[in-house]
C-alpha positions as CSV (number, residue, x, y, z in Angstrom):
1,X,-77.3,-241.9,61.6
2,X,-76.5,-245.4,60.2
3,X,-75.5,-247.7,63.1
4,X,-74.9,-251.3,62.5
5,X,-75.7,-254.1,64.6
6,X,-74.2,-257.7,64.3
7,X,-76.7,-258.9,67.1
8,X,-79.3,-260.9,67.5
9,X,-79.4,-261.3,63.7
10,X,-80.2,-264.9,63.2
11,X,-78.5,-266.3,60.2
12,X,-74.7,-266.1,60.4
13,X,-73.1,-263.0,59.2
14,X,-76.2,-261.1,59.1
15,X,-76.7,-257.7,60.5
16,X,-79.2,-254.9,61.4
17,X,-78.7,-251.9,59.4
18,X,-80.2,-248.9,61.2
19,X,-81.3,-245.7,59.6
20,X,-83.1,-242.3,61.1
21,X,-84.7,-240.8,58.8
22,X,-87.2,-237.9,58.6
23,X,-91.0,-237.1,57.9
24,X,-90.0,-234.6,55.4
25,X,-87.6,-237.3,53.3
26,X,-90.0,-239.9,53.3
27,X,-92.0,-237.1,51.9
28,X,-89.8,-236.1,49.3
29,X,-88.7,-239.8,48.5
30,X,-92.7,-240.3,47.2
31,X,-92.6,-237.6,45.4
32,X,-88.8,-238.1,44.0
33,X,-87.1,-240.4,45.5
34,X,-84.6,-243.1,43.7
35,X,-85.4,-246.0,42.8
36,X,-82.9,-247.7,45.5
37,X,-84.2,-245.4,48.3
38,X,-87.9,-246.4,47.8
39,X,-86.6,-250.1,47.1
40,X,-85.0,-249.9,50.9
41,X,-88.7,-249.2,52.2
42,X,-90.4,-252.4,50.2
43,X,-92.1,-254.4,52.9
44,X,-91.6,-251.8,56.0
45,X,-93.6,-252.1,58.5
46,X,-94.8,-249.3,61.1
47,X,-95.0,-250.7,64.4
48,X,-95.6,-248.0,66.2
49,X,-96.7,-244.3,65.5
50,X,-97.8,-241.1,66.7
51,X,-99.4,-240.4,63.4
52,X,-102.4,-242.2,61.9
53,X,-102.7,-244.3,59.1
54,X,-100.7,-241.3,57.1
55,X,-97.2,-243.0,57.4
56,X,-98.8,-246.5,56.0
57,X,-100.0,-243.9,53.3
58,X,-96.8,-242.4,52.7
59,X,-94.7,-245.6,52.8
60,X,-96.9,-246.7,49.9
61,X,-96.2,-243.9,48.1
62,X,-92.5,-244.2,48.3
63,X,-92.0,-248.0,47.8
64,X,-94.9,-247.7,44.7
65,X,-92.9,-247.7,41.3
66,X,-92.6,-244.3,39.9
67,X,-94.3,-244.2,36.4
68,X,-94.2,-240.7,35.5
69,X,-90.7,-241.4,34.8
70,X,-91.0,-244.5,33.1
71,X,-91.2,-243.5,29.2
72,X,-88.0,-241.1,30.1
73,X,-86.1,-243.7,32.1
74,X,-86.4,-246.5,29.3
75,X,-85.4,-244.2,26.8
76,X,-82.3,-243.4,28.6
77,X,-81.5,-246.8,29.6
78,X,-81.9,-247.7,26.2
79,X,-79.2,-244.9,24.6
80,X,-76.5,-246.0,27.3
81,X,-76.9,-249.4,25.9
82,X,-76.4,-248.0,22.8
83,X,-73.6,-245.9,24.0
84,X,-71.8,-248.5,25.7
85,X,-71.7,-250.5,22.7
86,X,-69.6,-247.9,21.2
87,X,-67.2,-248.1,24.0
88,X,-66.3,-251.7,23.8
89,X,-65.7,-251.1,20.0
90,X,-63.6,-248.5,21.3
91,X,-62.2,-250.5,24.0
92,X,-61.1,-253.5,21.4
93,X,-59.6,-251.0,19.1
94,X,-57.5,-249.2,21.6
95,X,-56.7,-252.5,23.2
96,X,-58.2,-251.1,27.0
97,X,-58.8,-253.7,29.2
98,X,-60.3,-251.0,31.7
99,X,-62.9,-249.2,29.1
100,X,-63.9,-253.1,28.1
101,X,-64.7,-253.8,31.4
102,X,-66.2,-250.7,32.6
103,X,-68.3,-250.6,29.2
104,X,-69.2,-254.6,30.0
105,X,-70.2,-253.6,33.9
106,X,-72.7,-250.6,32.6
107,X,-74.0,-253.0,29.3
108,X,-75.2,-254.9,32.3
109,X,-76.5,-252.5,34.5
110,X,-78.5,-250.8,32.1
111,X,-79.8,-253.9,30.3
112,X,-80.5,-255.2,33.4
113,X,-82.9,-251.4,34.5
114,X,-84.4,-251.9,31.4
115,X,-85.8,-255.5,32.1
116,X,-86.8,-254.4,36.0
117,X,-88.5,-250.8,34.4
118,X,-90.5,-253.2,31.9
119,X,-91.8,-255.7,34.8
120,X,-92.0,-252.4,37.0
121,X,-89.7,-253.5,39.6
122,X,-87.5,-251.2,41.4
123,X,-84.0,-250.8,41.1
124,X,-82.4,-252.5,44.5
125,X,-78.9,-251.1,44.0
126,X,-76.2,-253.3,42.7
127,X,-75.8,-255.7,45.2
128,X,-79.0,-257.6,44.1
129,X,-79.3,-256.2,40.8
130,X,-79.1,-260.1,39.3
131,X,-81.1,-261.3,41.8
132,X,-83.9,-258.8,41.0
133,X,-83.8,-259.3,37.4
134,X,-83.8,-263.3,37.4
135,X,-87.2,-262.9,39.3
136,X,-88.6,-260.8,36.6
137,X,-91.1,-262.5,34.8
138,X,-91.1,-261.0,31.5
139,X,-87.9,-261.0,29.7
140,X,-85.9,-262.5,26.9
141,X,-84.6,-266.1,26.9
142,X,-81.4,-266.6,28.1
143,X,-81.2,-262.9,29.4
144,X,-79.7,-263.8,32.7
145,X,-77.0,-265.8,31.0
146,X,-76.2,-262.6,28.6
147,X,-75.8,-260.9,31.6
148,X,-73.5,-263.2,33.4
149,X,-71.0,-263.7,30.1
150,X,-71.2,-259.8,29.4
151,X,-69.6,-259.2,32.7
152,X,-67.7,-262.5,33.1
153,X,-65.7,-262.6,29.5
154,X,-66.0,-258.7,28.6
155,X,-65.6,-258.5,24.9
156,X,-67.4,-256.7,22.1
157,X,-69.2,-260.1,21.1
158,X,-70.5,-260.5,24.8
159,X,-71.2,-257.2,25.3
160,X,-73.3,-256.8,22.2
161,X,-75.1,-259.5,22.3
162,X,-76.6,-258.8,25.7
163,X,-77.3,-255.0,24.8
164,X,-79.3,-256.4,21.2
165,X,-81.0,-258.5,23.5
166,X,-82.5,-255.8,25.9
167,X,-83.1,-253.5,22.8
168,X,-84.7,-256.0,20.8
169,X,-86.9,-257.0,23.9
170,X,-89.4,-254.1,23.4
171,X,-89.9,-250.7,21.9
172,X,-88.0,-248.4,23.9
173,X,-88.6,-245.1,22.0
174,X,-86.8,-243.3,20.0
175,X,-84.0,-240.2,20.7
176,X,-85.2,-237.4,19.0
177,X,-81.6,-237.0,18.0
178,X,-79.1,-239.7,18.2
179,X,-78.1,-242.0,21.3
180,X,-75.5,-239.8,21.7
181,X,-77.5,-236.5,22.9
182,X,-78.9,-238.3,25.5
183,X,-76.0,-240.4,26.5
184,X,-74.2,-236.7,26.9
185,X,-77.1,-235.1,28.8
186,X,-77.1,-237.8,31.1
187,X,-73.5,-238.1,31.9
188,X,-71.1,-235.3,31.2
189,X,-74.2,-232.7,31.7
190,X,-76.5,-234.8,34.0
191,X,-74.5,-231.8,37.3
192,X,-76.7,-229.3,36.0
193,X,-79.9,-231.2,36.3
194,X,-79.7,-231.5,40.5
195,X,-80.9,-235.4,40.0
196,X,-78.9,-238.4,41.1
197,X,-77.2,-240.2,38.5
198,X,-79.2,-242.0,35.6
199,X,-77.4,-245.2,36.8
200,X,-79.5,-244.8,40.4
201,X,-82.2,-243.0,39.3
């Protein structure tokens, strides 16, 4: 159920977005939940209950930041950075304003997951994906302006230099491989997996 209530919401065009969900998801959300689901819980508040101080328990565990997946999730940000480097050579080659876009759009994202995974802040979803990352504290100079250009003038030259920026930020790990057999996995193979998307994971 996901009502939606323009009422009594006091700054102008806000709302209340309403959602029912169950003991059993906020159960599996802690134990494997996406990033922007547990994001959605991040200063909840139970105001009342039939159950003790479980639920305040529980909504810990969802909204804490998952690092068993960590040291897999940079490494996979890191090879669609790499990926999507490719594409906007690609992109210029074939003359694709789509791809170069598209490529420029994911350069951000993932650049942008990287940065939040290193200050271990969760993924909020794209709407306040820039937000999010310019209140990280640890992150390259002029990162938030990369970002901005990458996605503003899409081009191989903005696109790069935002990606080199992320990678050069930190030691991501190596593919065992190549780039490419993760980028794969993770996108043409990630139905077999039953996960959500690398992009919202």
């Amino acid at each position: 159920v996901y009502p939606r209530c323009e009422q009594h919401c006091d700054y102008e065009g806000g709302y209340f977005d309403l959602k029912c969900v169950t003991l059993p998801m906020l159960e599996d959300a802690a134990d494997h939940g996406s990033e922007p689901f547990r994001n959605s819980y991040v200063g909840a508040q139970v105001r009342w209950s039939r159950l003790d101080s479980s639920l305040d328990e529980l909504l810990a565990r969802v909204t804490a930041y998952p690092e068993a997946d960590h040291a897999e999730k940079v490494l996979t940000f890191a090879c669609h950075l790499e990926g999507n480097k490719w594409f906007a050579i690609e992109a210029q080659k074939r003359d694709d304003p789509y791809l170069m876009a598209w490529s420029a759009q994911r350069v951000a994202l993932f650049a942008g997951r990287l940065i939040l995974a290193h200050n271990r802040i969760l993924f909020p979803y794209h709407k306040w994906l820039m937000r999010s990352v310019e209140t990280a504290s640890e992150k390259p100079s002029g990162f938030v302006e990369a970002m901005d250009a990458a996605v503003r003038s899409p081009g191989v030259e903005t696109n790069h230099a935002l990606a080199d920026l992320a990678l050069g930020f930190q030691d991501w790990g190596k593919p065992a491989v190549g780039w490419w057999n993760d980028f794969i996995r993770e996108t043409e193979w990630a139905w077999r997996h039953g996960r959500c998307p690398v992009a919202e994971r």
